[in-house]
N, C-alpha and C positions, 0 to 999 in steps of 0.2 A: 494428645490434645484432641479431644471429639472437632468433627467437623466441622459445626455451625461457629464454634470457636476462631478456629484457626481462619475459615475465612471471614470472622471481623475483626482477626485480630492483624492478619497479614495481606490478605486479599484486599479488603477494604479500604485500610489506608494507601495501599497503592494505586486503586483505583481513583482516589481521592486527589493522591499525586498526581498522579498522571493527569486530570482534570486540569486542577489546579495551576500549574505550569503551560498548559496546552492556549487556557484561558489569559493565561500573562500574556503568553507569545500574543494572540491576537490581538489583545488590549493595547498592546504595547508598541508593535512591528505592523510597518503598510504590508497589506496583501501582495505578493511577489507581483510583477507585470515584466512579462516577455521583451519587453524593450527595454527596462533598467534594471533587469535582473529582482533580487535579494535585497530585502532588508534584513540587516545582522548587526549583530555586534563582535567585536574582534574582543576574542576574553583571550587566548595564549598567540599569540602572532605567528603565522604560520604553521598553525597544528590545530585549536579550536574555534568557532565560532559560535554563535549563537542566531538563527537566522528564521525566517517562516516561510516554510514550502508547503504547498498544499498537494498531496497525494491521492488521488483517486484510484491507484494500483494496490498493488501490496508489495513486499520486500525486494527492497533497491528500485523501488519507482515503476518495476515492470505493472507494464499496460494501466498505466497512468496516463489518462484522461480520453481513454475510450469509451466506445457509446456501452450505456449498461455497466462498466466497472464498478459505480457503487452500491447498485443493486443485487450483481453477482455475488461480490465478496462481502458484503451483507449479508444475502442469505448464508453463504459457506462458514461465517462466522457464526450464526444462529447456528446451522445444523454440527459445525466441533463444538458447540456448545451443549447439544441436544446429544451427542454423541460419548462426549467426555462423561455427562452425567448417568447415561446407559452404563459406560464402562466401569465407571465409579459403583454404581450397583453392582455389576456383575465381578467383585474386588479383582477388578485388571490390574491395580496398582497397588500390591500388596508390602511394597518393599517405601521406606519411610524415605528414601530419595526421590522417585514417580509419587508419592505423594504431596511432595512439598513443589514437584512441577506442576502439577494439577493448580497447588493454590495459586500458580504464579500464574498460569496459562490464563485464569479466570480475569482480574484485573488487566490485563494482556489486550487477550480477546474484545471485553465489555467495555472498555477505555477507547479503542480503537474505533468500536460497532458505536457506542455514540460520540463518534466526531463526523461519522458518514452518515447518523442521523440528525445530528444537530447543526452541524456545516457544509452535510452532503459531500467533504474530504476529511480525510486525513490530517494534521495539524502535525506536520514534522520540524522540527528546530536545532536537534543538536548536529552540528557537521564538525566533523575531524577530517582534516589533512595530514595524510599519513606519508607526507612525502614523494610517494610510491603510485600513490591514488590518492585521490577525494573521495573518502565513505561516503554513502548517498546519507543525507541525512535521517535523524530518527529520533524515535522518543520515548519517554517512561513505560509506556505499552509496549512498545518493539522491543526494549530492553528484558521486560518480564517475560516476553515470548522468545525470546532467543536463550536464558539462564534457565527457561522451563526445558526447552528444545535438548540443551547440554544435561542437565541432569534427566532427563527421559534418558535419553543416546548411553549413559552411565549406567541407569541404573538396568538398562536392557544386559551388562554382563555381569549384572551381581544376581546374588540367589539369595533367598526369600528366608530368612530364619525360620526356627520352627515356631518359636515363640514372639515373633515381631506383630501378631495383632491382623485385624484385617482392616481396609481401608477404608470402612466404616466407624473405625479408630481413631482413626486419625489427630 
């Protein structure tokens, strides 16, 4: 599948998702406050919620709501973004696993980068209680960046057919 494809065919609609949901949460759920906690909804009783936290950090809340955080990890997402796409030129991602993280990283990434431009946080909702712990919550974007993360991590011990195509293939 050429690239312009695949990312409107998989990229986009999860960016959309991601959106979309992100947009519910706030329409829908008070802005958290320090003194009454969370607003959620209880969907499995003692395992999921549904809730809105606002993230100024990145993964698991670290350095959430420091001075500068969303400007930092703003630009950091611009430059994996300026980054990924060098790599993609230079076919760093030649094996059809690293390239189906690419399409995932994109929606990922760009989902994320406008909720730090359009709310200035993060828009995180889903929380699992795993019994063990409280997952920090997270969402459609974080999702696509951790299943891109795993299939990079994968495809770093496979090896490259001879005839698999280059990543401008895609």
């Amino acid at each position: 599948m050429p690239f312009l494809k695949t990312l409107l065919c998989l990229s986009l609609p999860l960016y959309v998702l991601d959106q979309v949901t992100k947009w519910l949460i706030v329409w829908n759920y008070d802005a958290p406050n320090p003194r009454d906690g969370y607003d959620g909804t209880v969907v499995i009783e003692g395992f999921f919620e549904i809730v809105r936290v606002h993230n100024t950090g990145v993964a698991f809340g670290r350095f959430n709501g420091t001075a500068w955080a969303n400007i930092v990890f703003g630009a950091v997402a611009v430059g994996a973004l300026i980054v990924i796409g060098i790599l993609w030129r230079k076919n760093a991602f030649p094996i059809k696993t690293s390239q189906w993280a690419v399409f995932l990283l994109f929606p990922g990434i760009v989902g994320n980068l406008t909720d730090r431009l359009v709310h200035g946080y993060v828009v995180d909702f889903l929380s699992f209680d795993l019994q063990f712990m409280v997952w920090p919550s997270f969402n459609v974007a974080d999702s696509c960046i951790c299943i891109a993360a795993g299939l990079l991590a994968i495809s770093a011990f496979m090896e490259p057919k001879a005839d698999s195509g280059t990543a401008g293939e895609a």
